[in-house]
C-alpha positions in Angstrom: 8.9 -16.4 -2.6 8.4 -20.2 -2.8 6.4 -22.9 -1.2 7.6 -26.0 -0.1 7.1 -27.9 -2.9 8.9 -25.2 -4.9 5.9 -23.4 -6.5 5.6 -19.3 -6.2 4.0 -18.6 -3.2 1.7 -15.3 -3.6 0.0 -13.5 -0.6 -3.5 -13.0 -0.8 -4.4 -9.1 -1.4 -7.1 -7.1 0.6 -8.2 -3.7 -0.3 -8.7 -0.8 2.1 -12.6 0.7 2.1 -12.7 2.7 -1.0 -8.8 1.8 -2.4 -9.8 0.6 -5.7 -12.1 3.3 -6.8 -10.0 5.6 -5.6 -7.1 4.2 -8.1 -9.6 3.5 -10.4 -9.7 7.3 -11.4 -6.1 7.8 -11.6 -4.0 7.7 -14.8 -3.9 4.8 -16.5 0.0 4.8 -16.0 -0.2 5.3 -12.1 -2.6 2.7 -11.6 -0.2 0.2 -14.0 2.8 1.1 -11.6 0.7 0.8 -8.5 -0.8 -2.5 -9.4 2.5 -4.1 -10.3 3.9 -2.5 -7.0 1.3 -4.6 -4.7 1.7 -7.3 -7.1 5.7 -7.5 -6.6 4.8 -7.3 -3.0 2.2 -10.4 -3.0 5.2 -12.3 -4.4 7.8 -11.0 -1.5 9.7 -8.7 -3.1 9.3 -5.1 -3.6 9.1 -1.9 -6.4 11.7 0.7 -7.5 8.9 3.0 -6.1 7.9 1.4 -3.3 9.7 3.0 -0.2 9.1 2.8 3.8 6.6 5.1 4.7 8.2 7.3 7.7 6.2 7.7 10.9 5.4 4.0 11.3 7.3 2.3 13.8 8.9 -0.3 12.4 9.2 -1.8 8.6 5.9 -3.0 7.1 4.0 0.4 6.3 5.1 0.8 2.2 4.4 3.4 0.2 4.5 3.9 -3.5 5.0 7.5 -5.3 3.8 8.1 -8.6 3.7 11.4 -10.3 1.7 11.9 -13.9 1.1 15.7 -15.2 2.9 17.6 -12.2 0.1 15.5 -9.8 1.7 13.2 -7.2 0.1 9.7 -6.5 0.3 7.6 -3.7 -0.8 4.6 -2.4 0.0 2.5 0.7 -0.1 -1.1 1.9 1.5 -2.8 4.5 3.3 -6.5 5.0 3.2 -6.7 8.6 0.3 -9.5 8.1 1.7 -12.8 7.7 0.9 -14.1 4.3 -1.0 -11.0 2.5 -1.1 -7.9 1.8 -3.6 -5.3 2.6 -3.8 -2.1 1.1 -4.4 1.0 3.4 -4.7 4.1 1.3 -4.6 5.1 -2.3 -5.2 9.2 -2.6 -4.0 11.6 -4.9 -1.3 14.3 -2.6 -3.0 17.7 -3.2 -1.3 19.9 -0.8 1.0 22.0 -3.0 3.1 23.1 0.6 6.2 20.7 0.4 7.1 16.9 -0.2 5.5 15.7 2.9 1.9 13.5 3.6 -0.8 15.9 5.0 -1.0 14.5 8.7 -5.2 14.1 8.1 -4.1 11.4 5.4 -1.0 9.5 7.9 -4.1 9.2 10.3 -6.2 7.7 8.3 -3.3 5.5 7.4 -2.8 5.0 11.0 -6.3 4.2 11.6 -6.7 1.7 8.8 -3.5 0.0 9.9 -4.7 -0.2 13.3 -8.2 -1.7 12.2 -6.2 -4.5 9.9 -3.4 -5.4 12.9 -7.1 -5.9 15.2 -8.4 -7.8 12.9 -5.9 -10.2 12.5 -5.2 -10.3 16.1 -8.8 -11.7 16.3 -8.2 -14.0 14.1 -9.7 -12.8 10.8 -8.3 -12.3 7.5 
């Protein structure tokens, strides 16, 4: 993405309460591929592992899916705020029943996304 006088143009980030710590204890090579992932995203474009998230309405809920040692990683960020990026919800997937998120972590999701669409409807970043 470029500015108007031609320079790359990157969207601010915001972290979710607790995001970084959380990917501060994953693998090394999880947290590289997450990090680039938002950082792709900042820029306007987006991952090989970044995907839609279903159960949002709408584009703008993102989610990237790493796995490391038979664990599966994922974090999630949305673009629906004009000119960042905020990141919702790192968390390693525990549940061993099937490919899909636990619905306790889509609600949180759901609730951080909420919060961030409030806030910026109030006019904070």
């Amino acid at each position: 993405m470029l500015s108007e006088n031609g320079e790359e143009k990157i969207k601010q980030l915001f972290w979710g309460t607790g995001c970084q710590k959380e990917l501060s204890q994953f693998p090394e090579d999880v947290r590289d591929v997450m990090l680039q992932a938002f950082l792709i995203a900042q820029k306007g474009g987006k991952h090989p592992d970044a995907k839609p998230m279903k159960g949002f309405k709408g584009s703008g809920v993102v989610e990237v899916v790493e796995s490391f040692e038979k664990n599966a990683y994922r974090a999630v960020y949305t673009t629906r705020i004009e000119e960042s990026i905020h990141v919702l919800h790192v968390f390693q997937k525990k549940s061993k029943s099937g490919i899909s998120t636990p619905k306790s972590e889509i609600d949180l999701i759901k609730k951080r996304l909420k919060a961030v669409e409030r806030q910026h409807a109030g006019g904070h970043s």
